[in-house]
VMD Tcl script that draws the C-alpha trace (Angstrom):
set ca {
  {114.69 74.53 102.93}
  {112.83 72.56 105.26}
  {111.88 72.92 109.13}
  {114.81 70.61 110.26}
  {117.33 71.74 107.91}
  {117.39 75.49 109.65}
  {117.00 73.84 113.24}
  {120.11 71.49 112.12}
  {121.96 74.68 111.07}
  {121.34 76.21 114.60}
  {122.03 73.27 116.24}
  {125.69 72.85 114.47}
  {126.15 76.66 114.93}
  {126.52 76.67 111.04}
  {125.29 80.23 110.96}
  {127.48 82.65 108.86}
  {124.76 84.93 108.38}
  {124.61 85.46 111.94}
  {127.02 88.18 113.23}
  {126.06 88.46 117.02}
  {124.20 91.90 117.40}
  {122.33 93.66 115.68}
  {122.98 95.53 112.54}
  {123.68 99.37 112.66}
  {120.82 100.46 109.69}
  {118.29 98.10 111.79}
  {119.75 99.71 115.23}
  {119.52 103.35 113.98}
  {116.11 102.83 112.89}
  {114.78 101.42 116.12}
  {116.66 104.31 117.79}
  {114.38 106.87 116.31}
  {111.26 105.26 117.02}
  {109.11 106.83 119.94}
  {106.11 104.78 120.28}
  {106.77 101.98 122.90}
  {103.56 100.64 121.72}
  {103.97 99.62 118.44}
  {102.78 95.44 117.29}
  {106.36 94.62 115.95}
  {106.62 91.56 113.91}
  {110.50 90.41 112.98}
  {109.96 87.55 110.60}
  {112.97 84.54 109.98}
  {113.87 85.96 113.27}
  {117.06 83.95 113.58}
  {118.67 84.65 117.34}
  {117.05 88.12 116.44}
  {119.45 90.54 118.35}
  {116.98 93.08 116.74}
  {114.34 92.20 119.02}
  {116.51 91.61 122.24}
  {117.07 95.53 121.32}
  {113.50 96.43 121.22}
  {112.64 94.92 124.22}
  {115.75 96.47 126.22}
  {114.27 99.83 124.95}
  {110.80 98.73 126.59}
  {109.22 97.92 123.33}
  {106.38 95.60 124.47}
  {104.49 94.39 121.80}
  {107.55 92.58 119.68}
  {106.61 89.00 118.10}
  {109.09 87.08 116.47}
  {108.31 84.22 114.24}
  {110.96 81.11 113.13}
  {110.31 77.51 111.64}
  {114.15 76.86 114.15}
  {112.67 76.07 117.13}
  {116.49 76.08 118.04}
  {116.53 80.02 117.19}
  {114.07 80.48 119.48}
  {115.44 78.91 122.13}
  {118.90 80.51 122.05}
  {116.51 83.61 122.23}
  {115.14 82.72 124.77}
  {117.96 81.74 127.26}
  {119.55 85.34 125.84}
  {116.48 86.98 126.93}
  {114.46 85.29 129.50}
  {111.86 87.96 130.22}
  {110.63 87.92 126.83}
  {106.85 86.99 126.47}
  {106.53 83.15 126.01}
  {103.44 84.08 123.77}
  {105.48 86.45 121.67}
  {107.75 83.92 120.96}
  {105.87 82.03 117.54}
  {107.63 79.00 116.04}
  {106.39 78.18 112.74}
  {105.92 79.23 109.21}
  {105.98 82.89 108.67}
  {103.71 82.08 105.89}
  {100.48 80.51 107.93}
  {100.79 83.48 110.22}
  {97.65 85.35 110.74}
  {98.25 88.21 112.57}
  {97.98 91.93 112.43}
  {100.95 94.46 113.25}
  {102.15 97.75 112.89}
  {106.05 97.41 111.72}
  {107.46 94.68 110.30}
  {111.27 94.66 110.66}
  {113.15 92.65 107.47}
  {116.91 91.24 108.60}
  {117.89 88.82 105.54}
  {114.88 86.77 105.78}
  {113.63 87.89 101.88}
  {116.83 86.59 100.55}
  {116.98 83.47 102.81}
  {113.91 81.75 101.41}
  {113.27 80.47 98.31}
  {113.34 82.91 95.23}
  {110.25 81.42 93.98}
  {108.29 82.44 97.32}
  {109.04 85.95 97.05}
  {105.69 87.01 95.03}
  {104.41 85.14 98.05}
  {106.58 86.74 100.86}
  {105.72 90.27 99.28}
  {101.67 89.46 99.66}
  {101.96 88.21 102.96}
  {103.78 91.06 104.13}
  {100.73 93.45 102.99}
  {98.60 91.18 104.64}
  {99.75 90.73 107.85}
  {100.49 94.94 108.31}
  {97.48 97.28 109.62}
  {97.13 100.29 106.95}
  {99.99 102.58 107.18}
  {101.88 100.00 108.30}
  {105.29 99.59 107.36}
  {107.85 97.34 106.49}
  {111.65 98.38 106.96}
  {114.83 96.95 107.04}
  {117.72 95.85 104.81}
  {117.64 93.21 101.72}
  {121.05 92.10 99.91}
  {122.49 93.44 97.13}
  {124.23 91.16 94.91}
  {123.36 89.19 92.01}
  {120.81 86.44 92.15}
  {121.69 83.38 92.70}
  {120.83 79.75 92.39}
  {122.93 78.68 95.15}
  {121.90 80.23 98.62}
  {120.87 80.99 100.58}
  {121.04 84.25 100.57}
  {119.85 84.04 97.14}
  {120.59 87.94 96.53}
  {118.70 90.63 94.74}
  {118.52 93.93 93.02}
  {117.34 97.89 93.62}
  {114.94 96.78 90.35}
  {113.74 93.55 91.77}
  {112.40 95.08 95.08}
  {111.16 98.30 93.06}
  {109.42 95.54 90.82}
  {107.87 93.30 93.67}
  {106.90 95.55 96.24}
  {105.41 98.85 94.14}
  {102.54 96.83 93.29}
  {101.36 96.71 96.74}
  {103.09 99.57 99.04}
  {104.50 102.83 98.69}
  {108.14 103.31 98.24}
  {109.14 105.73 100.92}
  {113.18 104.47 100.85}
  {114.77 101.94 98.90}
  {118.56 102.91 98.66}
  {121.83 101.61 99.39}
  {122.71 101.62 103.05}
  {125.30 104.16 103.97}
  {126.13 102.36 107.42}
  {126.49 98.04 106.56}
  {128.92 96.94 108.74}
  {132.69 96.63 106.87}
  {131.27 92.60 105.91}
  {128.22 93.76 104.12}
  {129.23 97.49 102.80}
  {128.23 97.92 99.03}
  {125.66 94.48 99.46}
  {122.57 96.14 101.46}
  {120.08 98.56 100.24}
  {117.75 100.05 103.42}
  {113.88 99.56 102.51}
  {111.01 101.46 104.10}
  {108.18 100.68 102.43}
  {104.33 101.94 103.32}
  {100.71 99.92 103.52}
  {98.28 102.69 102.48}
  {96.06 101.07 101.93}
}
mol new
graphics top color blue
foreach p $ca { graphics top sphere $p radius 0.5 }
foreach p [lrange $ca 0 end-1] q [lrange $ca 1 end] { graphics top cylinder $p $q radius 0.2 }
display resetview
């Protein structure tokens, strides 16, 4: 999908994916996380409640990336405090940054199946070693229609081994009642 077809979607409020905070398995994970310090990238950030969280909690190094300028305004007007130069609109994929944690929230299954070879390179690129990227990716058959275009346990296994360690890929115990049985939780390591 292209630029203006997202930013249309944000504009109509056409966003079903969207469901107005963040995600327990995202929020449970952020809870346990101790250094404030940490470069925080959340990628197809959306209206990205998850980093409205981290920056309540006085994480201060959280970027968030769209190619919806419109996302990242409602972000904005949410959370007005937030870093202006934090705030990155453009294609996740011409990003050339550094960071230690990249947080995943349906942006895999949201682009493009034939970008995800793609996605899963950029993802190694743009983390420092022992960098990590966690979060949750659907569980449901893939489709042609989408997005999301859906996934499987053996996909990810597939796509990511080749360039990170599998610390967690299993299905997530807490998806809210809308998702339950359609989410696996992924924490996957850059070693090097």
């Amino acid at each position: 999908m292209k630029s203006n077809s997202w930013n249309d979607k944000y504009i109509a409020n056409n966003t079903g994916w969207d469901i107005g905070y963040i995600s327990t398995p995202i929020k449970e994970y952020i809870n346990q996380l101790r250094d404030k310090n940490l470069k925080i990238l959340i990628p197809g950030c959306g209206n990205s409640y998850e980093a409205e969280y981290l920056h309540k909690k006085g994480f201060k190094n959280v970027y968030i990336i769209d190619i919806a300028v419109k996302a990242l305004e409602n972000f904005k007007k949410r959370v007005p405090d937030f870093p202006d130069n934090h705030l990155i609109h453009g294609d996740f994929f011409l990003l050339n940054k550094k960071f230690d944690l990249i947080l995943e929230q349906t942006f895999y299954c949201a682009i493009n199946p034939k970008q995800r070879d793609t996605y899963v390179k950029k993802m190694y690129d743009l983390l420092n070693v022992n960098g990590k990227l966690v979060g949750i990716l659907f569980q449901f058959p893939l489709t042609e229609k989408g997005p999301p275009f859906g996934g499987s346990k053996e996909e990810y296994l597939n796509r990511f081994s080749k360039y990170f360690k599998i610390e967690i890929l299993e299905d997530c115990y807490n998806s809210i009642t809308a998702r339950k049985d359609k989410e696996v939780f992924i924490k996957f390591l850059k070693t090097k």
